[in-house]
C-alpha positions as CSV (number, residue, x, y, z in Angstrom):
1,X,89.3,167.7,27.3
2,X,88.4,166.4,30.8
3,X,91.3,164.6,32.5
4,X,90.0,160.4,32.1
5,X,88.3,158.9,36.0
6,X,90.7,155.6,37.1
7,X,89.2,152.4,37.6
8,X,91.2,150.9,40.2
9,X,90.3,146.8,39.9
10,X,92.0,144.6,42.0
11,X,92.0,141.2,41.4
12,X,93.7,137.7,42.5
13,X,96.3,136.5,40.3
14,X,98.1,137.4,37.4
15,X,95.3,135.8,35.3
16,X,93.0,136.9,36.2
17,X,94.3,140.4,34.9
18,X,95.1,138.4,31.6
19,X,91.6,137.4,31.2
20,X,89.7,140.1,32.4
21,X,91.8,143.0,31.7
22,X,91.9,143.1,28.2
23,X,88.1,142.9,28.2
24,X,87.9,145.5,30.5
25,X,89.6,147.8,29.0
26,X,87.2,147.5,25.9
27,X,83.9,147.7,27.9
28,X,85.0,151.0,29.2
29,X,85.2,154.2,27.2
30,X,88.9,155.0,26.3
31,X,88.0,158.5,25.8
32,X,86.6,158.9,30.1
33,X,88.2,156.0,31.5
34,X,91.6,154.3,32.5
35,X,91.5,150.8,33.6
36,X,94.7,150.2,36.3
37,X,94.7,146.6,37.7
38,X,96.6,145.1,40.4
39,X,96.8,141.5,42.1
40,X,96.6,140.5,45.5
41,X,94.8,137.7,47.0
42,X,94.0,140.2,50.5
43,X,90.9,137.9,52.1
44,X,93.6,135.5,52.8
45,X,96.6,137.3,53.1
46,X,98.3,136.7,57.0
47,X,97.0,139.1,59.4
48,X,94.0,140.5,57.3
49,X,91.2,140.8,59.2
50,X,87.4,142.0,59.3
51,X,88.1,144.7,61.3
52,X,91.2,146.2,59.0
53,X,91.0,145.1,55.5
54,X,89.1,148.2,54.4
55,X,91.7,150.2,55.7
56,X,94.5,147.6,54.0
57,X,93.2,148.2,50.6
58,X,92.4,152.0,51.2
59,X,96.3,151.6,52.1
60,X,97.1,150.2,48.2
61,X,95.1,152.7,46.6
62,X,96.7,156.0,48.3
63,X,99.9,154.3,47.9
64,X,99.1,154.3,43.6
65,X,97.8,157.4,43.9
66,X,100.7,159.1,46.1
67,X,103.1,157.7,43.4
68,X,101.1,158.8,40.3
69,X,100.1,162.1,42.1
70,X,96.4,161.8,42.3
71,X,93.8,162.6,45.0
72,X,90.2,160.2,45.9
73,X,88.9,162.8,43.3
74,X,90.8,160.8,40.1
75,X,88.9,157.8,40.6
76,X,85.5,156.7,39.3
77,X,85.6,153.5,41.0
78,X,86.7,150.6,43.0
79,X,86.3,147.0,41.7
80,X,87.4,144.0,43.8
81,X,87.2,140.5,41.4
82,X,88.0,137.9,44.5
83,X,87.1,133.8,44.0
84,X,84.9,132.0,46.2
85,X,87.3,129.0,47.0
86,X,84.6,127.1,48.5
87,X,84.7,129.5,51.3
88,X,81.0,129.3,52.6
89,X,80.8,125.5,52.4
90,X,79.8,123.9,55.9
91,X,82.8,122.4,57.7
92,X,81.4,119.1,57.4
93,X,82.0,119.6,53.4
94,X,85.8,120.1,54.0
95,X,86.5,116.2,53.5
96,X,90.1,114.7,54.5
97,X,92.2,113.1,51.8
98,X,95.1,112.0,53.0
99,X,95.4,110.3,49.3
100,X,96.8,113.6,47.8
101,X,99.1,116.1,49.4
102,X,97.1,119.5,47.5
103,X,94.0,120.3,48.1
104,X,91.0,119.7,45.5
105,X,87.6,121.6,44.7
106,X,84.7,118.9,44.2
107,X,80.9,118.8,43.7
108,X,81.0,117.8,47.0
109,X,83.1,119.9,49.0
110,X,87.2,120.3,49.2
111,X,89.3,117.3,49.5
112,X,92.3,118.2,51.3
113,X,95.3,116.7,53.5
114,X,94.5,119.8,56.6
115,X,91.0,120.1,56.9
116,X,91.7,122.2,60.1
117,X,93.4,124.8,58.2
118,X,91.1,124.7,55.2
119,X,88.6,126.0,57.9
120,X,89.8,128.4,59.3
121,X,91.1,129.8,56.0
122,X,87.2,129.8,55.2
123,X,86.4,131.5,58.2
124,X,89.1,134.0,57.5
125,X,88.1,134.4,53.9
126,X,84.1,135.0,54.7
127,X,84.6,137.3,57.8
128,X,86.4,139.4,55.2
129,X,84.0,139.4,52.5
130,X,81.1,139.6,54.1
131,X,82.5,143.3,55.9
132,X,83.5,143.9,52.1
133,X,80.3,143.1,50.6
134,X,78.7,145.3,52.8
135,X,81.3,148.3,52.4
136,X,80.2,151.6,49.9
137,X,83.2,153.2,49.6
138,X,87.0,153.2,50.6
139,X,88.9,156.3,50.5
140,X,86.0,158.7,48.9
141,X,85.8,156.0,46.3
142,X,82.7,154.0,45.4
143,X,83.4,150.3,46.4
144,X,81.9,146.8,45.0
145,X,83.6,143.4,45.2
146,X,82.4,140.8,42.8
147,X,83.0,136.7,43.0
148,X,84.2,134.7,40.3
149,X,83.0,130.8,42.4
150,X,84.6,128.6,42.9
151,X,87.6,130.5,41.2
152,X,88.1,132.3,37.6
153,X,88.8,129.2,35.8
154,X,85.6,127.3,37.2
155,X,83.9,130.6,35.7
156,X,85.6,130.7,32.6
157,X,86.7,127.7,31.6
158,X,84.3,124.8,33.5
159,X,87.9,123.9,35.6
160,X,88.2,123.9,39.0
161,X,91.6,122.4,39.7
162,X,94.1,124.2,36.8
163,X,97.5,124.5,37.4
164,X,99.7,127.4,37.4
165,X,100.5,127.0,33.7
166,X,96.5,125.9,32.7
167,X,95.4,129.1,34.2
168,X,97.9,131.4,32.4
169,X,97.1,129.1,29.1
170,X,93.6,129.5,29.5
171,X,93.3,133.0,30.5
172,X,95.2,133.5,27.0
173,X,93.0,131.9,24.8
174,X,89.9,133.6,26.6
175,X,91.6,136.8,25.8
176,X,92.3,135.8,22.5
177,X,88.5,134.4,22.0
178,X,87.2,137.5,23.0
179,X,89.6,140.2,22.5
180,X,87.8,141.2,19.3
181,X,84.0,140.2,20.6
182,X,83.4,142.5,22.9
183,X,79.2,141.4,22.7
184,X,79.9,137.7,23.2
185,X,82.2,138.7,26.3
186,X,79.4,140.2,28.1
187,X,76.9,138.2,26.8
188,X,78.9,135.6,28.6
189,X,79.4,136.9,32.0
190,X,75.7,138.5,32.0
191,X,73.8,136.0,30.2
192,X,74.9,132.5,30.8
193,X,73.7,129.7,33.6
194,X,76.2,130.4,36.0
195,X,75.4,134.6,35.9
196,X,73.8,135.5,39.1
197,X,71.9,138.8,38.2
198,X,69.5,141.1,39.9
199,X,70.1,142.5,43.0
200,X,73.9,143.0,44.4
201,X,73.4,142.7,47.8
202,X,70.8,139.6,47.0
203,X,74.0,138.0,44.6
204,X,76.2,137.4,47.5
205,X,73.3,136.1,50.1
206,X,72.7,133.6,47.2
207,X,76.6,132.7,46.7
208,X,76.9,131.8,50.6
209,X,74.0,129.4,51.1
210,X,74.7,125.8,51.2
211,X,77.2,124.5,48.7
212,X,76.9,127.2,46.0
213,X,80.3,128.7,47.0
214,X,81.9,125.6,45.3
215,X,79.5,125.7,42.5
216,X,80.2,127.8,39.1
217,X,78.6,131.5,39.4
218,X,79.9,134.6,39.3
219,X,77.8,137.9,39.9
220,X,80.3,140.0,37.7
221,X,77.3,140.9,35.2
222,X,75.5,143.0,37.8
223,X,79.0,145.8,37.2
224,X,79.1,145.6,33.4
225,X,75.2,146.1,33.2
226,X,75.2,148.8,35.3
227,X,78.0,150.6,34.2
228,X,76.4,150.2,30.9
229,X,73.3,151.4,32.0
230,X,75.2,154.5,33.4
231,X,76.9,155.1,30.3
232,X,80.3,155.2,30.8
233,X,80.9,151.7,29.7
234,X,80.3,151.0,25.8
235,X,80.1,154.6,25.8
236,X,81.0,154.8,21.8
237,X,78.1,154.7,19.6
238,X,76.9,153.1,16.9
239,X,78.6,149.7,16.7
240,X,79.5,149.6,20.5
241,X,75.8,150.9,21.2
242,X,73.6,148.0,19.5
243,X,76.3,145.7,21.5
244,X,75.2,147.2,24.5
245,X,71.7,147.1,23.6
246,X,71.7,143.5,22.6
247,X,72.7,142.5,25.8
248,X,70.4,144.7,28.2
249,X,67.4,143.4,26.2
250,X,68.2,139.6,26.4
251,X,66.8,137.7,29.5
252,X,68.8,137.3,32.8
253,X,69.9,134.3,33.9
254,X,69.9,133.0,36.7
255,X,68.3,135.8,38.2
256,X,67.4,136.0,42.2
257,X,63.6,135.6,43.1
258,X,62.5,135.8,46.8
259,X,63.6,134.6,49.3
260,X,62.1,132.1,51.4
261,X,63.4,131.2,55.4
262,X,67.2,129.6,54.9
263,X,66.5,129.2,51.3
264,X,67.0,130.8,48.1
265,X,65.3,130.1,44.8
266,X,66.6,131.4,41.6
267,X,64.5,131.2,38.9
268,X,66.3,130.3,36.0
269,X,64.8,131.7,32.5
270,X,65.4,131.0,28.9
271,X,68.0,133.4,27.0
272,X,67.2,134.5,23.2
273,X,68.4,137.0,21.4
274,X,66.0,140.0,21.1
């Protein structure tokens, strides 16, 4: 039997690997796949740059595969699961608050006590992504990073602001809810409101105009659909196949239409169950 492809996913936190993980590891054939997850939060990390963060997380992966003796060959795939934080909001929507010592995620921007570094955080954090967003592969691997905006728990759970314990709490019970349901998992990430779908290159010109960046989206549906359309994901039959089918026939939502000059529109469509 052919030795199983890695799918090296790197997310932010330890949470996010709670909540997603488990999932993950369901979506994707057991039989051709291994999921291996890691967390580190590298858009912000000090001295990460544009010009060196490919190389940084080509870096992590060598150093897993050094260890585990594997070549570029052993891997199917790179995924990269970073949040948004606000990052593309214009400065003007980074708000001081002297009122409250953390800083806070709001419809109307981020409410912080350092504005000043809040910005150039941002500035860090988009410089970053958008050479990531635009990068095919690392190491001979194929490469995509998706968003979860304004963070996992804003995706997940409607929650901006969680605490250290309300994100490992909730990234329980979403394992829990979904552990056994893999359909309703990726009829969730795919199919509801806050799904940006369509085009992957579109997804993340959408997720830095204006204040979306703050907003609830992710564009994480655009991977499981296409690695379900490719096969390797779902790839057991007959139950796993009409779950797989059920969710490629519903409607996308939202899904990117054209584009105008400095504006996006997204048309936003009806979901029902085909």
């Amino acid at each position: 039997m052919a030795r199983k492809k890695i799918v090296f996913v790197i997310v932010e936190g330890l949470s996010d690997d709670t909540a997603l993980g488990v999932m993950l590891n369901q979506i994707y054939d057991k039989d051709k796949v291994y999921i291996y997850i890691t967390h580190d939060d590298i858009t912000t990390r000090k001295g990460v740059r544009s010009d060196n963060i490919v190389s940084k997380i080509g870096d992590k992966i060598r150093t897993y595969a050094k260890k585990n003796h594997y070549t570029s060959k052993h891997f199917k795939q790179i995924i990269h699961i970073a949040d948004t934080d606000g990052a593309y909001i214009p400065d003007e929507n980074v708000i001081l608050d002297s009122e409250h010592d953390e800083t806070f995620y709001e419809d109307d921007g981020i409410h912080t006590s350092g504005p000043q570094g809040i910005i150039e955080r941002n500035k860090q954090k988009t410089d970053n992504l958008y050479r990531l967003r635009g990068t095919g592969q690392i190491w001979q691997v194929p490469y995509r990073i998706y968003y979860m905006s304004c963070n996992l728990d804003h995706v997940l759970h409607n929650k901006r602001n969680s605490t250290d314990d309300e994100k490992e709490e909730g990234a329980y019970r979403f394992a829990q809810k979904y552990k056994d349901n893999v359909a309703g998992f990726i009829d969730f990430i795919c199919n509801s409101d806050f799904s940006v779908n369509g085009d992957y290159k579109e997804s993340w010109a959408y997720i830095e105009a204006g204040l979306n960046s703050i907003d609830r989206h992710t564009n994480l549906g655009i991977c499981i659909k296409e690695e379900m359309e490719k096969g390797s994901a779902c790839g057991q039959k007959t139950a796993d196949e009409s779950k797989k089918q059920a969710v490629l026939g519903k409607a996308v939502t939202p899904q990117i239409a054209d584009f105008g000059i400095g504006e996006i529109d997204v048309a936003k469509q009806s979901v029902a169950m085909s």
